[in-house]
N, C-alpha and C positions, 0 to 999 in steps of 0.2 A: 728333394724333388718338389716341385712345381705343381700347385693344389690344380692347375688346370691341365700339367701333363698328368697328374696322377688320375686326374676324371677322366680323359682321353683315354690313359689305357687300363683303366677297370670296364670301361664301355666296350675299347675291344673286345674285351675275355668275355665279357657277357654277349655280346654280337657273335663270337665264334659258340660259346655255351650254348645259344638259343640256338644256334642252326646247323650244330653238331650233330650225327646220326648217324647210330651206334648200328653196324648190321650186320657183328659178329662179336659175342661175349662169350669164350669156352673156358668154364674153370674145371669142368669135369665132375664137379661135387655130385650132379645127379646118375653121375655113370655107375654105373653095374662091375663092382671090383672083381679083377679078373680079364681071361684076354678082350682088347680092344674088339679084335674083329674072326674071324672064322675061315675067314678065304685067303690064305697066304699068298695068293696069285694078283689081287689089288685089283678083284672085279667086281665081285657081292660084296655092297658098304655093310660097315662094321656097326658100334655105338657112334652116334652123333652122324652117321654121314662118312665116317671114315674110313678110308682104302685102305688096307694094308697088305704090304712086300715085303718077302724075304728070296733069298738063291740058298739057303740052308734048309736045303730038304729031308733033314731030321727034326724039323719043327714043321710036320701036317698041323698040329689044329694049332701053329701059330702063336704061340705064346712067348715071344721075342716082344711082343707089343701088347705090355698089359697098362689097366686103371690098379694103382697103386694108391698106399695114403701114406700122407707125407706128416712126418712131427709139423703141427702148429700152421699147416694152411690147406688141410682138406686132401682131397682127392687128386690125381696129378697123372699125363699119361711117359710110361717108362719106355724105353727101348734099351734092352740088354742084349749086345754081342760079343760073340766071342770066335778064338781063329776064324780071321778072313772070308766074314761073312755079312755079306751088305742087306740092309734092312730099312725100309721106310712109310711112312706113312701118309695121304694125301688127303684134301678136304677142297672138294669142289663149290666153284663161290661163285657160279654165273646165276644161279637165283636170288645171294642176297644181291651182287654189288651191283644190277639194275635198278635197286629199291633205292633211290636217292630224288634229291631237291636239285634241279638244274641251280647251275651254280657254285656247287659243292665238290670243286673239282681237284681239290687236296683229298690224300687219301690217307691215313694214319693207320699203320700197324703195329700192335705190342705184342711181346712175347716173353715170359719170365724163362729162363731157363736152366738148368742145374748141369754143371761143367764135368762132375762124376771124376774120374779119379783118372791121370797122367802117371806113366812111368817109361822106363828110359828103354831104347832099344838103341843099334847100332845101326840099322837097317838102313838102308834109301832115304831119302827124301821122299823118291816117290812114292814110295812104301809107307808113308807117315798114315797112320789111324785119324779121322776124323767126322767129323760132324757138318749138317750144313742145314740151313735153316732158309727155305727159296720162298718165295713170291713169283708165281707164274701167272704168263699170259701166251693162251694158245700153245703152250708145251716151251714156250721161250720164260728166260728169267727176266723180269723185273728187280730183282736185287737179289741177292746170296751172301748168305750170313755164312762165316765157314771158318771154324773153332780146330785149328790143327790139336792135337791134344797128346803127342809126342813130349815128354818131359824135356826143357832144356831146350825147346822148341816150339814150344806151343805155345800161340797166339792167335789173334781175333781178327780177321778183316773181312770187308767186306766186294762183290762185284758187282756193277749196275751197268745199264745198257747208256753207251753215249751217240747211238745209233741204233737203225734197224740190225746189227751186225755186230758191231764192237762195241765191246767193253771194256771198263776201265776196273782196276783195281784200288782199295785204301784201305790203310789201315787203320784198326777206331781206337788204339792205342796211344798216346804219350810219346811212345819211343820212336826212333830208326824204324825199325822193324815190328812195330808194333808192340802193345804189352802183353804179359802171360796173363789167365785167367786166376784165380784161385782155383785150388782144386776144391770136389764135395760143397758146391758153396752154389746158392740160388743168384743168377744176375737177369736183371733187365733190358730188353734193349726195346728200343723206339726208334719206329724209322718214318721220313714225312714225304711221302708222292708231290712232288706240287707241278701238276701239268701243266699252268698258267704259267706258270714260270720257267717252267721246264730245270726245276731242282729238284735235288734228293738229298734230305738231312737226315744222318745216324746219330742217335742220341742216344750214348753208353753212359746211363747213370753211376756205373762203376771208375770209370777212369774222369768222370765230370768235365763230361767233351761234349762237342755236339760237330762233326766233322759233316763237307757241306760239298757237292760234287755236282757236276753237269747233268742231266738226267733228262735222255732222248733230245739234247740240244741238237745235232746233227741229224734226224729223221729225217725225213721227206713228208711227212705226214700230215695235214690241215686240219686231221684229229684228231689227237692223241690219246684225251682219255675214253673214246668208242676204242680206236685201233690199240690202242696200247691196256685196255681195262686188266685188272687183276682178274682169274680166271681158275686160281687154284692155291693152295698154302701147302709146300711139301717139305717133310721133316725125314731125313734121312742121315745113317750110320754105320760105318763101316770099321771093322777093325781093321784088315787090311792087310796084314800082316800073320803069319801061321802059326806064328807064339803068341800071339797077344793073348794075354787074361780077361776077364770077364769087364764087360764096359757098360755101364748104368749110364744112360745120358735122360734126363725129367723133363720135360715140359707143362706148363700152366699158365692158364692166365691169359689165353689168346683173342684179342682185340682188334677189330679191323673198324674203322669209324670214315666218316666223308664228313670233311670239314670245307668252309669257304675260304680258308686262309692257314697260313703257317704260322702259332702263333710267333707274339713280337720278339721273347723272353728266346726262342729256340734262334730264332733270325742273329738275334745280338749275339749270341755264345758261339756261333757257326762265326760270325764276323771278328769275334778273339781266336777263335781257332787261326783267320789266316793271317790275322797279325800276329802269332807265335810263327810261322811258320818265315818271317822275315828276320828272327833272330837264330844268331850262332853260339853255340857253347863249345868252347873246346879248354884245356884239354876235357873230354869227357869220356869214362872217369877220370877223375880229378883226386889229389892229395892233400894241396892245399891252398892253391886258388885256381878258382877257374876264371876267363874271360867271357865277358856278353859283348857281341856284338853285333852292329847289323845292318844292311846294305842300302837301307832306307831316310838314317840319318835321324832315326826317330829316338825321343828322348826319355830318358829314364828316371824317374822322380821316387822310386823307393823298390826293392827288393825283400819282397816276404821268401821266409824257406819252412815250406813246412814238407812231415814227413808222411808215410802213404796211408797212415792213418786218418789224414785233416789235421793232425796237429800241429798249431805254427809253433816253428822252433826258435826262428831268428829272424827279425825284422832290422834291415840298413836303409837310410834315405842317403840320394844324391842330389846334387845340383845339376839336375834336367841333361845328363851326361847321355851322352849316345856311344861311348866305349866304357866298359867298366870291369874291372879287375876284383871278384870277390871273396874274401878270405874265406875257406870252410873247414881252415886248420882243426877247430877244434869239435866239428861234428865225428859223430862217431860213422861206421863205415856203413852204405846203406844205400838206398835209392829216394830220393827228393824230388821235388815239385817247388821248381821256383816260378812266384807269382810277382812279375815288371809289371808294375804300373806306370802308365803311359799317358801320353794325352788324348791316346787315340781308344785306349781301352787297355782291361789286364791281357798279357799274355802268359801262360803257363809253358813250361819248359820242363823237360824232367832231366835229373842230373843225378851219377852216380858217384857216390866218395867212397875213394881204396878206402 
């Protein structure tokens, strides 16, 4: 890199650093272990400000929504259910998210999350047990996080508004149809408001994506971030189901910030995202080769394979081929992440081998 692009964009980071402003930090650590809140009804706030719901009226004093401690990161809030019973909890945000710098019209949310344990049933689809993780404004979503958690089913995507009305769906996974989570396993996600622009970036440091979508492109609106401001953070769980066993889903770590920009680093990884999305694999799965190809004409100057670990396993160079035919005879059988290098940028792809 370029000793004056590299100054250009340490300057940005430090332009966004300086005028970044934090108006929501919840780790829990100072909570009071034991239930969250006291009013199962979601009307007298609990610790922190917190609402809490249940429809399981064998839990009066509510204890479906405790402060837990977690091995090796503090304090953390639980939601445990069980047979077909929906639970949630809310945290109203029209006090901080006035408290801003005009300007600062990107809006950053994080959240750690713990995926708690998948097992199989035959049931429905629509009967599927899960999780959802919302951003509201005025009783509408601004985005939904929503974790199916059906074994052999269960996957991560996301909903956001592409109007006052409709919404779009994506998924923040690799695959088709999205990837599964790990079970019992802490993940993070990051999602980036940007009103000015009228985007919304998902950024799953677990599948090392950053998937990039419309966000209120179609309003009617000449304000978006008054008309559309965040207005509530709701965490909600359902088993759903009248057999389900006992369901632990964690939260920690929740972070709501006003930034004047998206940074660059998120902009560029959303911009590989939709150059993977110009490439084909088939057969997928695959035995012993698969084809890349792609409808764009774009050229491929080397092929890394690594496995879902990060491991690179096998590295091939071509001569700037835009079809290519890859051997994976001799990998063993499993799920990969091939990384095309391109002229235009990497694109990742994921591929399974019988």
């Amino acid at each position: 890199m370029k000793k004056t692009t590299f100054l250009a964009f340490t300057a940005l980071l430090l332009f966004n650093s300086i005028n970044a402003q934090v108006l929501l930090n919840d780790n829990f650590d100072n909570y009071t272990l034991g239930n969250l809140g006291t009013d199962p009804n979601g009307i007298i706030p609990g610790q922190g400000g917190w609402l809490t719901s249940t429809n399981n009226t064998a839990i009066p004093n509510n204890n479906s929504t405790t402060i837990t401690n977690e091995p090796f990161r503090g304090k953390a809030l639980t939601l445990t259910n069980t047979k077909d019973k929906y639970i949630s909890v809310k945290k109203e945000l029209n006090s901080l998210i006035d408290q801003h710098t005009n300007g600062n019209n990107v809006i950053k949310f994080e959240i750690d999350y713990y995926t708690g344990s998948q097992y199989y049933t035959a049931s429905a689809p629509n009967t599927t047990p899960h999780t959802f993780i919302t951003f509201t404004t005025n009783h509408k979503s601004l985005f939904t996080l929503a974790h199916h958690v059906r074994s052999q089913e269960a996957y991560i995507y996301a909903l956001y508004p592409e109007s006052d009305s409709k919404h779009n769906e994506i998924k923040l996974g690799n695959g088709t149809l999205g990837d599964q989570l790990p079970v019992n396993t802490w993940v993070t996600f990051i999602v980036y408001l940007d009103y000015n622009n009228k985007k919304i970036y998902f950024e799953t440091p677990y599948f090392n994506k950053v998937t990039v979508g419309d966000f209120l492109s179609k309003s009617t609106s000449t304000n978006l971030i008054d008309d559309f401001k965040p207005t509530s953070v709701h965490l909600s769980s359902t088993a759903n189901i009248i057999n389900a066993s006992q369901m632990d889903h964690k939260y920690d770590n929740i972070k709501i910030t006003r930034l004047k920009t998206v940074p660059t680093n998120i902009i560029a990884l959303s911009i590989n995202e939709q150059l993977a999305q110009s490439f084909n694999l088939y057969p997928n799965p695959a035995t012993n080769v698969i084809n890349i190809t792609n409808s764009e004409n774009i050229s491929v100057k080397q092929v890394e394979i690594y496995d879902i670990t990060g491991k690179l396993i096998n590295s091939q160079n071509f001569n700037n081929e835009t079809e290519i035919q890859l051997n994976i005879e001799n990998l063993t059988s499993g799920t990969y992440l091939l990384h095309l290098h391109t002229n235009e940028g990497v694109a990742v792809k994921k591929m399974i081998k019988k």
